[in-house]
N, C-alpha and C positions, 0 to 999 in steps of 0.2 A: 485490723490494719491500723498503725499507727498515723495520725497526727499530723506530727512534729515535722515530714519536709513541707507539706502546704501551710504549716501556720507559719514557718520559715517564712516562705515564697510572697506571703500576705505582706505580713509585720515588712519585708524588704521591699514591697511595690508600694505601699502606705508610706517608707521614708524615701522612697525615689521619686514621687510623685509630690511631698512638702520639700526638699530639697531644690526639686527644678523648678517649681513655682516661685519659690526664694532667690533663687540666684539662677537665669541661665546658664552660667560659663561652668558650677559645680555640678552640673548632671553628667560628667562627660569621664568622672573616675567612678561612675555608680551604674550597679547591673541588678538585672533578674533574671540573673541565669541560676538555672536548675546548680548546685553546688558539687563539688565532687563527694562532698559529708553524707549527699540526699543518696547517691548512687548505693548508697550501702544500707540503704531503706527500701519497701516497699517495690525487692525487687526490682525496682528501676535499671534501666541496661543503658549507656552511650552506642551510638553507633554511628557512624561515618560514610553518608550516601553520598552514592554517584552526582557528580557534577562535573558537565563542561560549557565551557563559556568562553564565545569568540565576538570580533569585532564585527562590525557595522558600519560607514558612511552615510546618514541618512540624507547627504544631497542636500539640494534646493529645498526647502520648508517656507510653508505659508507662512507668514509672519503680517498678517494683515489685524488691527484690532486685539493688538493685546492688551492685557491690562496692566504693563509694565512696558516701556522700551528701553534701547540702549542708546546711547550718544560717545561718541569718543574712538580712541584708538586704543586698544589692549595687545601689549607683548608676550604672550604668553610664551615663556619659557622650553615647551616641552610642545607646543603645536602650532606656534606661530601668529604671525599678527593677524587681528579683524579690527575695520572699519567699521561704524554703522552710523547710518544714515536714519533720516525719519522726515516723514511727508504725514500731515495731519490739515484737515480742514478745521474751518471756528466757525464759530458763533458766534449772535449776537446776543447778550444776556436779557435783552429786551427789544422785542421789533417793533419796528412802525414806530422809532422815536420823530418826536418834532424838533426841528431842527430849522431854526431861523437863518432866513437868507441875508447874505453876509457876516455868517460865524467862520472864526478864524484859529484854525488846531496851534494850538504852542506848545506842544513837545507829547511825543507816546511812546509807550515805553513797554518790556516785557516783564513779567515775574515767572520763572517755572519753582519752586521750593524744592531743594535738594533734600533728603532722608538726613535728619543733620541731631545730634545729642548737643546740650552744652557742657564743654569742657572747662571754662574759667571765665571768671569776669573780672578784670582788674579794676583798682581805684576810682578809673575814670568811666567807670560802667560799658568800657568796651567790653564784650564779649567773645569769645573763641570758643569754636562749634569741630565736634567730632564727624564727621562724614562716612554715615554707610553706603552700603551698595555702590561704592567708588574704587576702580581697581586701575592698581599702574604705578608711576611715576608721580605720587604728589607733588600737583604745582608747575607738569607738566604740560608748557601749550603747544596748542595746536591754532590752525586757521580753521573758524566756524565760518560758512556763511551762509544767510538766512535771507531766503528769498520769496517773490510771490508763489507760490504751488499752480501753474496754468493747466494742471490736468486732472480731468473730473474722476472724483474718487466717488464710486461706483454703489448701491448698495446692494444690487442684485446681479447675475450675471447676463444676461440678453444672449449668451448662446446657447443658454441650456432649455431643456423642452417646459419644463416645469421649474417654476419658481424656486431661485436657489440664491444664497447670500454667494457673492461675490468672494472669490479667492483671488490674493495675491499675493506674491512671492518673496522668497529674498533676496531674488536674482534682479530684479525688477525697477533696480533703480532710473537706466537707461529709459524710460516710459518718463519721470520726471523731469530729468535733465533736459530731456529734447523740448520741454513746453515749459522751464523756468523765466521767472518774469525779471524783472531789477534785486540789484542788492538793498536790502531792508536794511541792515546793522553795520554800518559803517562809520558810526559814532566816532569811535575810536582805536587803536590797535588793540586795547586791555577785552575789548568785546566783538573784537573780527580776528584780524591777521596775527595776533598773540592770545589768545583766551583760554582761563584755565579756571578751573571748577574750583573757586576761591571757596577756604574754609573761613571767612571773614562776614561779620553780618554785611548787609546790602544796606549804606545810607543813601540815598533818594534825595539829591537837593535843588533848591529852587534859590533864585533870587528873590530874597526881602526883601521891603526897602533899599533897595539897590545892593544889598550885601549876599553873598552866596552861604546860605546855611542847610542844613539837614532839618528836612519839613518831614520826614520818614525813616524810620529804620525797621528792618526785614532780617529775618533768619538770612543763613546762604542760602543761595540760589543763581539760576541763573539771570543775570538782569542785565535786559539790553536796551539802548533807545536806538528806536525804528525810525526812517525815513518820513518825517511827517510830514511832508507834500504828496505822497503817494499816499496817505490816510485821507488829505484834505479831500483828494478827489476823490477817492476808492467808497469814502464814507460821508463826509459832511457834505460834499457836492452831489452824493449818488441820489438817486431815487428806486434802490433795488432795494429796498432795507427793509421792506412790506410784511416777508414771511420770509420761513426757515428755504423754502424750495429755491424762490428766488435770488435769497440772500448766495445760496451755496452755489449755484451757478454763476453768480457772478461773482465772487470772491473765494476761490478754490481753495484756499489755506495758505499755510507756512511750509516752506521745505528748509529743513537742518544740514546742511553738508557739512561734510567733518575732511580735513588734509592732515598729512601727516606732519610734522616739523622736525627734521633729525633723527634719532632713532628710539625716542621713549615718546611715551603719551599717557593718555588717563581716559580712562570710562567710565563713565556715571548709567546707573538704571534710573532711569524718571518715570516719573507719573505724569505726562502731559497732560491730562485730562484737568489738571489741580492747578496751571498754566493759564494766564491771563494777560490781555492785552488792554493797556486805559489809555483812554485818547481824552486831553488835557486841551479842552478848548475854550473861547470865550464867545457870545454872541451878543449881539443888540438888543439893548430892551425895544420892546412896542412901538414900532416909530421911529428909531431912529437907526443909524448906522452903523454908531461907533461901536463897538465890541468889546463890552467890560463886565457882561455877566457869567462867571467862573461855569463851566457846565463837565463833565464827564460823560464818555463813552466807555461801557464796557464788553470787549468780547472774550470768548472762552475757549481753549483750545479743546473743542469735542467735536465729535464725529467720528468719519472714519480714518483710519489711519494706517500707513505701512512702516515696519522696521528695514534698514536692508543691511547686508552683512556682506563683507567683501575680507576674504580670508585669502591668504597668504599662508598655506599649508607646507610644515616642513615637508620637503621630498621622503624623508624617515617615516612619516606619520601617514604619508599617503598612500604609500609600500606597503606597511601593515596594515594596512585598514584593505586595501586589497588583497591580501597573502592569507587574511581570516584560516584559520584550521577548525573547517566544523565539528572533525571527527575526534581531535584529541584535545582541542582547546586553545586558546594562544597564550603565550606566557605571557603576557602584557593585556591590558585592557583600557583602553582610551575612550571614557566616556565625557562627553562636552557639549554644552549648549549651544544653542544658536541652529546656524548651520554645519551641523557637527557631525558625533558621531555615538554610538552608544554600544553598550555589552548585547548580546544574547545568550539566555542560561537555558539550560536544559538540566533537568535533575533527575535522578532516581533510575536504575537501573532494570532489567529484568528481577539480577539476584535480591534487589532492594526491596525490590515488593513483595518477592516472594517470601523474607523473611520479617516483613510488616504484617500480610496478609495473609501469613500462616494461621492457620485456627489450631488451638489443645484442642483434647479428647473432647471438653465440654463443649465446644464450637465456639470459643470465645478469643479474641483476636487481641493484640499489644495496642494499648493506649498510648498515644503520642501524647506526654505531656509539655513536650519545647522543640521546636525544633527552628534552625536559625542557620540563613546563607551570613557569610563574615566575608568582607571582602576587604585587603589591607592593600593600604596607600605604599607604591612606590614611595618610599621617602627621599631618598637621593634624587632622582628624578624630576622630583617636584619642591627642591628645596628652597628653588628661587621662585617658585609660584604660589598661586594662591588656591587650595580646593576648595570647590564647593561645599556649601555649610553642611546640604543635604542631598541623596540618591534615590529616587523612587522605582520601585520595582513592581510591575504588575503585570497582567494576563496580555500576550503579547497578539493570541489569537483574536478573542474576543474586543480587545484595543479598554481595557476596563481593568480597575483597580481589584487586586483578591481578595479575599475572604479577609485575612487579618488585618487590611487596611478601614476595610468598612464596618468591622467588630469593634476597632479604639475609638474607644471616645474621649480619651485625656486630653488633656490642654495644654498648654505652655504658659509662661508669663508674655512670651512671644508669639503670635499665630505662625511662625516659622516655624517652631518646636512642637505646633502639635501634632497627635497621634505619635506622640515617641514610645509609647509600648513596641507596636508595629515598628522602629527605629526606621535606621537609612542615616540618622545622623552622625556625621563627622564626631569619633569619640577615641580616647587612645585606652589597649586594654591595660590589665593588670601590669605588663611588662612594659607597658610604655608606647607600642604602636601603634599606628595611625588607624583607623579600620573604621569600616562602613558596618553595621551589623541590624539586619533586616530578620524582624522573627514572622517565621510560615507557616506557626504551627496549628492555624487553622485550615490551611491549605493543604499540607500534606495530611489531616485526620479524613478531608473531604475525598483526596485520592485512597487512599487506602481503607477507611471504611465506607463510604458513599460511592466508590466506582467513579469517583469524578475524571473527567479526560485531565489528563496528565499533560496539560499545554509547555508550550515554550513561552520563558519570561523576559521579559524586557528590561533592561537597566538604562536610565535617563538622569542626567541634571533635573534638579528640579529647582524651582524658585518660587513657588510654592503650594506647599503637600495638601491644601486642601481643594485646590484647582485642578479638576479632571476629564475636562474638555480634551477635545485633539484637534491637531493640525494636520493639514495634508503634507502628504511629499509630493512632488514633480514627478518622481521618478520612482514610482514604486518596487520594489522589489521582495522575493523570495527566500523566506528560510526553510529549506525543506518542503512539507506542505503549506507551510502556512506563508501568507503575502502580505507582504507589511507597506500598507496605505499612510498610515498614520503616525503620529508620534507626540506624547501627550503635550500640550500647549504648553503647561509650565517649563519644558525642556528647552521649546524655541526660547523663551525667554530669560533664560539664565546664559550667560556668553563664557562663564568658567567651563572648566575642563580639568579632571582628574587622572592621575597615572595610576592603576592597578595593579597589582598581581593576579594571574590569570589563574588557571585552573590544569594546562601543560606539568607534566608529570618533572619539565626540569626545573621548573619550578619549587627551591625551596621549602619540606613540608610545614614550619612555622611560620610562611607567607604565602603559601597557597590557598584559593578559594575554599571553602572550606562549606559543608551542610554538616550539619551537628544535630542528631535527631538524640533527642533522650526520650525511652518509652519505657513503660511498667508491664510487666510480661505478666499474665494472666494464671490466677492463681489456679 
């Protein structure tokens, strides 16, 4: 047996692998795929398995405690708008401060830091900052408003019989609203009733010497000054400040409301946890009253915290998402984060197997050396939108990632990009089109020579591929036998949404779903 197609297949994973470490944007004209040159070696045969693949609404999703939220308003093109909201409690970064009586707060302020590159810095050392994880209308405002949180974020659940962490949902905003305290960020219209996720650094000024100058300057982010009479008492006058229990019942957090203004907006993913609050005050030395020694308070946006999602579903998108065809597939596939919605795939036929799990004379069966689901982007559809970087696909039974996910060990220069062996990443082929391509070829060797059960697969947003936790749904529901509770975490937290090509026979067959099994037939 020759060689030459796996020193191929090396020598081609060795430069896909120093390629994408070097540049992430150049891995995306580069493959390991089996070649058509290998097909004419060693025996090797293509063959084209059964797949169909239909839609899903996954409803209401927990979205309690992520490790990412959203903020803002997204137009999505092809599914329509989502709000989202965020209710989080704080900290205090040190308890049981002392805190002298007659200290006097002058001025507190927020920082959350936006995902941000630098794109230039002119002469006068201003800088301009690139913004990731930001989708919409750059520059578009909306009305934030940031108030006290009066409703206790929970860490356990008290109705269940045995000890359980607390779920809550993305329907669940109405729970905050009803127990909201004053308006916090009223400063000014640039950080209330007009506010927009400025690509500009953040200068922070105080009066000098009586002249107003920049004593700080900040990446972007979001930066707001809070109500600091409502600090003076909530903090420098409280006596709750003892420990984290105390603290948290009596100062419930921050709640983010988001309005719409007009018909465009903009979404940011933040990291609140990364979110801080400094309370800028002065108190009396030893003795006496007047208030002249400069002091700091800090708290930290951590705890628990809820996302919530308010979607505006086209009537089109909610038709299909009900009309699902489980038996021959839908031409279309809408999968999207959030409270969205996602594929479900089914592979492999009767005739499939039987011509996988045929044995020769010798009792020796075909070797799967590749095999790979390709899913391609509606391009017209989604030409005013933006897809997702990445799709993750796993065992939809078991609620767990497959065989070929937990086999890659590669990396990215990006922790978004890793495991790109196993793909899912947004990549355009040889001819130019958009496509998802996810390899299974550990999967289907487990079915065909292991007798593994032949589950049904799950297709998700994902935000990121090394997060594989899951969230509940409200409302579970049935694919066939199997009942689908869950849906992996990193989905609720991605809010894009991609248009597919299904797996329906009218479907086009150079944009149709596509299984691509290449095997070596046994000599």
């Amino acid at each position: 047996m020759t060689n030459s197609p796996l020193l191929k297949k090396i020598l081609l994973s060795i430069g896909f692998i120093a390629a994408l470490t070097s540049c992430d944007k150049d891995f995306a004209t580069l493959d390991t795929d089996i070649i058509d040159s290998d097909i004419h070696h060693n025996d090797i045969a293509r063959h084209y398995g059964k797949v169909t693949a239909y839609d899903a609404a996954t409803g209401v999703v927990q979205s309690n405690n992520l490790p990412v939220n959203s903020l803002g308003v997204y137009n999505n093109p092809v599914y329509g708008k989502t709000i989202a909201h965020f209710v989080t409690q704080v900290s205090l970064a040190a308890y049981n401060p002392v805190i002298r009586t007659g200290s006097v707060v002058d001025s507190v302020y927020l920082y959350i830091p936006y995902t941000s590159t630098v794109a230039s810095t002119n002469a006068d050392g201003v800088t301009q900052y690139d913004l990731s994880a930001v989708y919409g209308t750059p520059g578009a405002p909306m009305k934030l408003t940031v108030q006290e949180n009066g409703y206790f974020l929970r860490n356990s659940d008290p109705g269940q019989s045995t000890v359980s962490g607390q779920k809550y949902y993305s329907d669940e905003k109405p729970l905050i609203d009803a127990q909201a305290g004053i308006v916090l960020n009223d400063f000014s219209a640039e950080q209330s009733t007009a506010f927009t996720f400025s690509r500009s650094q953040v200068e922070r000024k105080a009066t000098v010497n009586g002249a107003e100058k920049t004593v700080q300057t900040l990446a972007p982010g979001m930066f707001l000054y809070l109500n600091k009479d409502f600090f003076q008492t909530k903090i420098l006058n409280s006596n709750r400040l003892t420990n984290e229990n105390v603290f948290k019942e009596w100062f419930r957090g921050l709640y983010f409301k988001v309005e719409e203004l007009g018909n465009t907006g903009e979404m940011a993913q933040l990291n609140f946890a990364e979110g801080k609050i400094t309370i800028l005050y002065r108190e009396p030395e030893e003795g006496s009253t007047n208030p002249t020694i400069k002091k700091t308070i800090t708290l930290n946006l951590t705890g628990n915290t809820i996302n919530f999602f308010e979607n505006s579903y086209k009537p089109e998108i909610v038709s299909a998402l009900a009309a699902a065809d489980v038996v021959n597939g839908d031409e279309k596939l809408f999968v999207k984060g959030g409270e969205g919605s996602m594929a479900i795939v089914d592979i492999l036929d009767d005739a499939d197997l039987a011509l996988l799990k045929r044995n020769d004379a010798n009792g020796n069966r075909v070797l799967i050396n590749e095999a790979n689901l390709t899913f391609f982007v509606d391009e017209a559809a989604m030409a005013a939108g933006i897809n997702p970087e990445r799709l993750y696909l796993y065992d939809l039974k078991n609620k767990r990632p497959i065989v070929d996910y937990l086999a890659d060990i590669s990396t990215g220069a990006n922790a978004k990009l890793d495991k790109f062996v196993h793909g899912g990443i947004l990549t355009r082929d040889a001819s130019g089109k958009l496509r998802y391509k996810i390899r299974i070829t550990n999967h289907l060797n487990n079915i065909v020579n292991k007798d593994s059960t032949n589950v049904k697969l799950g297709l998700v947003v994902t935000d990121n591929i090394n997060l594989i936790s899951n969230a509940a749904l409200r409302s579970p529901f049935t694919s066939g036998a199997t009942e689908i509770k869950e849906i992996p975490t990193s989905a609720v937290m991605g809010v894009l949404g991609t248009q597919l090509f299904g797996s329906n026979s009218t479907v086009p067959d150079d944009r149709r779903l596509k299984l691509e099994i290449f095997y070596t037939k046994p000599n």
